[in-house]
N, CA, C and O atoms as a printed pandas DataFrame, in Angstrom:
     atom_number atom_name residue_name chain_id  residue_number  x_coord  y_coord  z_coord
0              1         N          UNK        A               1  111.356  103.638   74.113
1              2        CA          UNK        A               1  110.272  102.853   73.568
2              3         C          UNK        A               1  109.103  103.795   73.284
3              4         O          UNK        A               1  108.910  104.759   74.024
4              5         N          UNK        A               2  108.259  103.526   72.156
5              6        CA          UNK        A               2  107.258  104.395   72.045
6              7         C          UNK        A               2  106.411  103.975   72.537
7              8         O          UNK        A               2  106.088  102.787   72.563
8              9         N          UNK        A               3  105.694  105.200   73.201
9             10        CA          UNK        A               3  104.647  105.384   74.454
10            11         C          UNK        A               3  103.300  104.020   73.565
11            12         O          UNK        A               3  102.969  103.011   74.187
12            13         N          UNK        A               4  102.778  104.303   72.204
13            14        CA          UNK        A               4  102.013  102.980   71.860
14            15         C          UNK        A               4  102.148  101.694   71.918
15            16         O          UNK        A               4  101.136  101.021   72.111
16            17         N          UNK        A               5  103.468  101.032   71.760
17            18        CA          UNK        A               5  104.054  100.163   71.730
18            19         C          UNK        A               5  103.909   99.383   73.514
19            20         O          UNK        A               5  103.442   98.303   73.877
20            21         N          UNK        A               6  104.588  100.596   74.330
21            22        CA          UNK        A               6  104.457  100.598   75.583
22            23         C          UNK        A               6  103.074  100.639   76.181
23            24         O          UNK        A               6  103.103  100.212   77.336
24            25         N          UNK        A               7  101.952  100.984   75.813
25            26        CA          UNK        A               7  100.562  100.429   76.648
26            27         C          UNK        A               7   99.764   99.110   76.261
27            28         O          UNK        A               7   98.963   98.421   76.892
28            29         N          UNK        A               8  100.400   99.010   74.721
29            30        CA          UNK        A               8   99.965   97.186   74.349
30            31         C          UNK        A               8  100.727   96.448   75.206
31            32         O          UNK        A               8  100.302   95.699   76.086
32            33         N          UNK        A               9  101.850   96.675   74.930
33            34        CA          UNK        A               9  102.379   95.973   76.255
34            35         C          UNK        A               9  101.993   95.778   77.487
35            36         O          UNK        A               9  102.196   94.640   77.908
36            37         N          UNK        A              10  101.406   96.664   78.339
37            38        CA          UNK        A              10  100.797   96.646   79.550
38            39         C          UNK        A              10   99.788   96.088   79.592
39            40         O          UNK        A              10   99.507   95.511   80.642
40            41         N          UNK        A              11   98.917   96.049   78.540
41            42        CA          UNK        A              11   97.477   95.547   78.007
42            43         C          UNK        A              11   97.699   93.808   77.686
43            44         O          UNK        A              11   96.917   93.073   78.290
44            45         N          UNK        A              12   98.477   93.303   76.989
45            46        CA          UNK        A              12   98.966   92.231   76.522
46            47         C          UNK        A              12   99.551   91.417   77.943
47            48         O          UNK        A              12   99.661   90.195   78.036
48            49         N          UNK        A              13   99.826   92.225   78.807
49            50        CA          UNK        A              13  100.235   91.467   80.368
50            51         C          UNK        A              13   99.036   91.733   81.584
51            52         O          UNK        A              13   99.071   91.775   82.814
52            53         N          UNK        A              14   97.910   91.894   80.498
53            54        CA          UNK        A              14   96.499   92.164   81.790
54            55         C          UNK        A              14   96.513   93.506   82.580
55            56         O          UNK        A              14   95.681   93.672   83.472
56            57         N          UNK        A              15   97.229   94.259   82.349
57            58        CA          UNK        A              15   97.052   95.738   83.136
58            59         C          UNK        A              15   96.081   96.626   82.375
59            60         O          UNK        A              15   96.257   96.739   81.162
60            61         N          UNK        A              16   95.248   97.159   82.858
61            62        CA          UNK        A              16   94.297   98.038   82.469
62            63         C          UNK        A              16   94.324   99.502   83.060
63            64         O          UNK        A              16   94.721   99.563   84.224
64            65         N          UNK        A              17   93.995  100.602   82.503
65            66        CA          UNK        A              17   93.846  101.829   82.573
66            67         C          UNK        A              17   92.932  101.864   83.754
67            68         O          UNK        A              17   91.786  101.431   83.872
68            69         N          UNK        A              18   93.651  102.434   84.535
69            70        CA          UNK        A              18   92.772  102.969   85.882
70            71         C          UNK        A              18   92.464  104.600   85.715
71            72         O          UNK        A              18   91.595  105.120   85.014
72            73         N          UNK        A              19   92.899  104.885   86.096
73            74        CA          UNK        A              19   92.474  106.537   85.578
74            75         C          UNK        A              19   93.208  107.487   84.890
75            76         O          UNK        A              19   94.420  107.280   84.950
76            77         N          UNK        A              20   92.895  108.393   84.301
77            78        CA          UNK        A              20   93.793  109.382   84.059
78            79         C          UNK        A              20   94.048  110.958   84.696
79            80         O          UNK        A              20   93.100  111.705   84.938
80            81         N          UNK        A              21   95.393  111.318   84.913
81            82        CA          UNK        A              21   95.499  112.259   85.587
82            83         C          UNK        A              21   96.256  113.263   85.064
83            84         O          UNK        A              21   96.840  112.715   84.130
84            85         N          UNK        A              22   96.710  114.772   85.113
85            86        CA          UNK        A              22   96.881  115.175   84.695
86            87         C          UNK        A              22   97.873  115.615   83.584
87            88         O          UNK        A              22   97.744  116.477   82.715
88            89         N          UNK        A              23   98.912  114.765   83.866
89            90        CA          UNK        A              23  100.484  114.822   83.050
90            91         C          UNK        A              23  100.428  113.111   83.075
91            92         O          UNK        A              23  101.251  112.690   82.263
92            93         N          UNK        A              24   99.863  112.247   83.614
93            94        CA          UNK        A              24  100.230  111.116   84.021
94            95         C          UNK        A              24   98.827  110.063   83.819
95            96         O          UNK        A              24   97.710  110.384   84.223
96            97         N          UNK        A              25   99.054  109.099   83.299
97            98        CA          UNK        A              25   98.016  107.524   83.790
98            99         C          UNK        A              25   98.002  106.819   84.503
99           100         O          UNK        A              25   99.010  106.138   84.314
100          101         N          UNK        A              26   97.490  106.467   85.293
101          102        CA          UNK        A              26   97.627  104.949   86.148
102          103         C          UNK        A              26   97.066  103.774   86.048
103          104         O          UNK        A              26   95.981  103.359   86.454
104          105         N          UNK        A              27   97.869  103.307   85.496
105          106        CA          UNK        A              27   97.527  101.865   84.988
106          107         C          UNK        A              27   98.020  100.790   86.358
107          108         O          UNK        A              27   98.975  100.934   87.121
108          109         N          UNK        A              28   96.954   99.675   86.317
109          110        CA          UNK        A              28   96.782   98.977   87.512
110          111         C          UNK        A              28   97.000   97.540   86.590
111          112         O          UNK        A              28   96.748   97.355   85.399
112          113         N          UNK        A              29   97.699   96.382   87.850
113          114        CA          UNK        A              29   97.898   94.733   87.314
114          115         C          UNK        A              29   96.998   94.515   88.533
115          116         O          UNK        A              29   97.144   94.400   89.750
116          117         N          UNK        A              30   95.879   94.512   87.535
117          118        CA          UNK        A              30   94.724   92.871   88.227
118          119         C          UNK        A              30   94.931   92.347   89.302
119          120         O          UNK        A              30   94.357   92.461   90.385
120          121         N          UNK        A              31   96.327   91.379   88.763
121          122        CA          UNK        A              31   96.379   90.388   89.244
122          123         C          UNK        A              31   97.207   90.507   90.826
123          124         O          UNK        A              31   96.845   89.837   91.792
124          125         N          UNK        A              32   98.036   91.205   90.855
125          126        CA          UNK        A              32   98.479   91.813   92.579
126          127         C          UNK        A              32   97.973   93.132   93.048
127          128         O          UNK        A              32   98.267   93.588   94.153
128          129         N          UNK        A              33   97.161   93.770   92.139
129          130        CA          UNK        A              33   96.748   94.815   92.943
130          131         C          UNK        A              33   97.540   96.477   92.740
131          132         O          UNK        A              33   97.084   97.544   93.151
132          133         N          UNK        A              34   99.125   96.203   91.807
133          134        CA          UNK        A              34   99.833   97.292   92.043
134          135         C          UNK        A              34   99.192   98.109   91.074
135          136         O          UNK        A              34   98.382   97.839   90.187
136          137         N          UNK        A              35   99.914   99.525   91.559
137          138        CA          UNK        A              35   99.121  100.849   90.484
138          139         C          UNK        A              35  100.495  101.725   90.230
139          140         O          UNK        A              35  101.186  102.181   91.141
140          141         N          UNK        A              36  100.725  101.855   89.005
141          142        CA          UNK        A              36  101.841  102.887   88.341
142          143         C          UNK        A              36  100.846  104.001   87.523
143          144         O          UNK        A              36   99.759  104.078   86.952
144          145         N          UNK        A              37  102.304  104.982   87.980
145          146        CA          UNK        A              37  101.804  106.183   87.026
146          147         C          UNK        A              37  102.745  105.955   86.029
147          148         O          UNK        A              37  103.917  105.693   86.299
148          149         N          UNK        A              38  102.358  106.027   85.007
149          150        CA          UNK        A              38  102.752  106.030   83.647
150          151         C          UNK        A              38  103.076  107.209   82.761
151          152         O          UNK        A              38  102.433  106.904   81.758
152          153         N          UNK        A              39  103.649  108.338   82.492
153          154        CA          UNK        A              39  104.101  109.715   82.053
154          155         C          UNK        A              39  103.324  109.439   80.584
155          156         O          UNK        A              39  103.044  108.385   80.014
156          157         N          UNK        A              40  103.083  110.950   80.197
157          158        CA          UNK        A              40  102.384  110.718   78.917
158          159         C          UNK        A              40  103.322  111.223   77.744
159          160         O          UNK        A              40  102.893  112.161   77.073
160          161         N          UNK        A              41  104.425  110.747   77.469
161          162        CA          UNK        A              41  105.055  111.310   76.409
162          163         C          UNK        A              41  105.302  110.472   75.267
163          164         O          UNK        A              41  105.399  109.252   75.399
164          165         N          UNK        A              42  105.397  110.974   74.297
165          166        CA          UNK        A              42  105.549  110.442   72.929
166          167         C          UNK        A              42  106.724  109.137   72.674
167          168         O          UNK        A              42  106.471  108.193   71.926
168          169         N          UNK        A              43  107.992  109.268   73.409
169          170        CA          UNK        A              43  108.690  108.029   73.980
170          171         C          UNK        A              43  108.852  108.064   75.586
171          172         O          UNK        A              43  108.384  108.946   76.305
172          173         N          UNK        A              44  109.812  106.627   76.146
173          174        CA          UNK        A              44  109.567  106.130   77.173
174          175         C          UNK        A              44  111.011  105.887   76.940
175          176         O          UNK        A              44  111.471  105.578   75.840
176          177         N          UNK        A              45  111.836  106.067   78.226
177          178        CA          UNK        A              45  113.075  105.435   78.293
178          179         C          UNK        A              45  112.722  104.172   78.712
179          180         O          UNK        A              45  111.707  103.656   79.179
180          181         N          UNK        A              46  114.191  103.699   78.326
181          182        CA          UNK        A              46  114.235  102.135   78.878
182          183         C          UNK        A              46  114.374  101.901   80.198
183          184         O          UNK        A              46  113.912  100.959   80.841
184          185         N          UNK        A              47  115.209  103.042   80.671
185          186        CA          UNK        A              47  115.222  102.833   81.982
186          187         C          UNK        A              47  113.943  103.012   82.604
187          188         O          UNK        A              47  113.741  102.365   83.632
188          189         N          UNK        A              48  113.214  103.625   82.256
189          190        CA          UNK        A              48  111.696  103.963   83.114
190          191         C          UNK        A              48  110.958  102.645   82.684
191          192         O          UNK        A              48  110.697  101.807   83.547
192          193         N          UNK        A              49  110.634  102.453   81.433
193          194        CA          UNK        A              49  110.035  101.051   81.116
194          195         C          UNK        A              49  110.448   99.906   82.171
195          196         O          UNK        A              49  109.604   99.443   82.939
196          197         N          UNK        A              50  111.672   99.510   82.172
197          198        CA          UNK        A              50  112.018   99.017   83.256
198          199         C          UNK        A              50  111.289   98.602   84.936
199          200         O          UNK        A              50  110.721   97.733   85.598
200          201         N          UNK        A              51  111.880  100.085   84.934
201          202        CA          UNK        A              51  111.412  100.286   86.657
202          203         C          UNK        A              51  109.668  100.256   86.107
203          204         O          UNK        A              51  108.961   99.548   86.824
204          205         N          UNK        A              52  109.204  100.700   85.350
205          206        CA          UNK        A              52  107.450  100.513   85.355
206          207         C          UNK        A              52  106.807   99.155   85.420
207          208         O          UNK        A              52  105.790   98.845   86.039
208          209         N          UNK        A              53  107.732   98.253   84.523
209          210        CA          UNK        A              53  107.429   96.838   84.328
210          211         C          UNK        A              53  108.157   95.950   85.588
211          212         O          UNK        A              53  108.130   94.774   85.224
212          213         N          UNK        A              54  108.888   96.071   87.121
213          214        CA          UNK        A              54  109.467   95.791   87.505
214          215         C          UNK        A              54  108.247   96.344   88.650
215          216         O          UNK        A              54  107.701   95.598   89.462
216          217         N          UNK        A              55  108.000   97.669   88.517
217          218        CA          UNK        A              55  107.124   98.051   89.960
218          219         C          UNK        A              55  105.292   97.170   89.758
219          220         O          UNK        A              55  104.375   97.197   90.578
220          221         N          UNK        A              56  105.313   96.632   88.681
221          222        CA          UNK        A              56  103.675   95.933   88.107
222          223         C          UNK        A              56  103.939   94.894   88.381
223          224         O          UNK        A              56  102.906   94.339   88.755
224          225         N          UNK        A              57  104.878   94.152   88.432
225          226        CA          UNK        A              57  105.193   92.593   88.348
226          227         C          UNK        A              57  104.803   92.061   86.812
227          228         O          UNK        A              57  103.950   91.202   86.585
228          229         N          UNK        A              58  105.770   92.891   85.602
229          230        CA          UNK        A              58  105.265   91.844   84.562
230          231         C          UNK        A              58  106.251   91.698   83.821
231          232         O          UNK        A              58  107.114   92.545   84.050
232          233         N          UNK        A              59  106.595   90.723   82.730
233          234        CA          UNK        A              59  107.814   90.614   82.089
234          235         C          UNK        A              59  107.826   92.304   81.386
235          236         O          UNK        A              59  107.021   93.178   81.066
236          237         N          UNK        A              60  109.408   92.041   81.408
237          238        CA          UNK        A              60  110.130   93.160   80.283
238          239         C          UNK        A              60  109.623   93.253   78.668
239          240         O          UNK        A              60  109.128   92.246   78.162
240          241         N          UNK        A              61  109.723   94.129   78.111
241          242        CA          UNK        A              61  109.059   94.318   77.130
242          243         C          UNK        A              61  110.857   93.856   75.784
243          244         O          UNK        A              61  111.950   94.421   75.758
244          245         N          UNK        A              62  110.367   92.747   74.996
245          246        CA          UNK        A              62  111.627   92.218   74.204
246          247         C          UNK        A              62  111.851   93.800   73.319
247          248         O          UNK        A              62  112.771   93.930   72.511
């Protein structure tokens, strides 16, 4: 999945940019509190999308 595609997504399910770090972002869900690091590359496997959207508590990305 491409990495743009993949932060509307996160954005569109209420997660917001918590900080940025050096190879990596951490984007946080509001709404329970969890915090992922997010890799900064140009695509995103599915399998990582996955486990990212699975460790936030938010639907899968169609």
């Amino acid at each position: 999945m491409k990495q743009k595609q993949f932060l509307k997504h996160l954005r569109t399910h209420g997660c917001y940019l918590k900080r940025e770090g050096r190879s990596h972002s951490l984007w946080c869900n509001p709404a329970n509190g969890k915090i992922q690091a997010i890799p900064r590359h140009t695509e995103t496997s599915d399998l990582l999308v996955k486990r990212i959207c699975k460790q936030l508590e938010i639907l899968l990305p169609q």
